[in-house]
N, C-alpha and C positions, 0 to 999 in steps of 0.2 A: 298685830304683832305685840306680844306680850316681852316688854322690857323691863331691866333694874330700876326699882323706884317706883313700878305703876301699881295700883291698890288693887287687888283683884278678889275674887269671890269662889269660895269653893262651888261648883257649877253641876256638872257631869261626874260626879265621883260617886261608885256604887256602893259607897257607907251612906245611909242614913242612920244609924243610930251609933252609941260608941264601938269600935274597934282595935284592930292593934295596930293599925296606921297614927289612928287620936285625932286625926282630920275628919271631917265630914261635910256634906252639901250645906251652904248656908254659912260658913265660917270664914272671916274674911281674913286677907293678910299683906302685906306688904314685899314685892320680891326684894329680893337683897344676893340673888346671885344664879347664874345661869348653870346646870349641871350637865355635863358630859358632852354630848352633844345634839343639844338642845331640846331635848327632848321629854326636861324635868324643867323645874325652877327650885331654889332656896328658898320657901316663903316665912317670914316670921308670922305666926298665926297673932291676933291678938288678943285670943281668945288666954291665953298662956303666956305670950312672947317669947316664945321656941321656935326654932329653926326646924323646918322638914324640907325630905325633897320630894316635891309634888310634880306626876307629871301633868304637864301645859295641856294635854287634850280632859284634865279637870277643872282648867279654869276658867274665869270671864273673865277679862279686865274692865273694871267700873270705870265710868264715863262721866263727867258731868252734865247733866240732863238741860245744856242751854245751846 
């Protein structure tokens, strides 16, 4: 379950290269806020440090590997 605060990974999103979203697979972000109903996140990317709303079935939430 992908919450506020967890560092996550752009995942499953069918942009590979740039579009008019600006997000793509491989871009990592920070959520900072749940949208609607539940079915997006707020993620600041840090590729930028912009705010989008990304839906949650594009993301991973990164883990530490111990």
């Amino acid at each position: 379950m992908i919450e506020i605060g967890d560092l996550v990974v752009i995942h499953k999103a069918p942009f590979n290269e740039r579009n008019l979203f600006v997000y793509q697979n491989g871009d990592i972000g920070i959520v900072r806020g749940m949208s609607g109903s539940y079915s997006a996140c707020v993620v600041m990317l840090f590729k930028d440090f912009n705010d989008y709303h990304i839906p949650i079935s594009y993301m991973k939430k990164m883990e530490a590997p111990c």
